[in-house]
N, C-alpha and C positions, 0 to 999 in steps of 0.2 A: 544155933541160928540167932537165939535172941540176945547171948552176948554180942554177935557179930553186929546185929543193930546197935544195939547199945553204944558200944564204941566208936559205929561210925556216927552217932548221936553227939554223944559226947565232944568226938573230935574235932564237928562242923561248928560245935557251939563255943569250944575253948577257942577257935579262930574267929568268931565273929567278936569276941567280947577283947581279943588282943588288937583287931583292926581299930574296934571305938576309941581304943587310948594311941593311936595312932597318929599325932601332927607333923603336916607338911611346915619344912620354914622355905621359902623363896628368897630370903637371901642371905648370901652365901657366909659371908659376917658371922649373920647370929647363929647359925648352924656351925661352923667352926666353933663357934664358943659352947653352945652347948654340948658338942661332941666330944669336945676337951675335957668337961664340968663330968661327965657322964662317963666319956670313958666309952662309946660309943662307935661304929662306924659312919660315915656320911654315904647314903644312896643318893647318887645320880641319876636322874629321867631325863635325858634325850630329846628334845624335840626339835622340828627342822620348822 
């Protein structure tokens, strides 16, 4: 039981410390180029 804590410890914390190095670019430009640079995917969010 207490590794099953553990882990999901662990797992909630390796995802909050991945969202903090996390930047949005808003345009499209600079994001193409760093995607390049990086080797990267580009995510698209949608809004109407």
């Amino acid at each position: 039981m207490k590794k099953i804590v553990l882990s999901i410890v662990f797992f909630i914390g390796s995802m909050a410390v991945q969202a903090q190095e996390l930047t949005w670019e808003t345009n499209f430009d600079k994001a193409a180029e760093i995607s390049m640079k990086t080797k990267t995917n580009i995510t698209f969010l949608y809004r109407k």
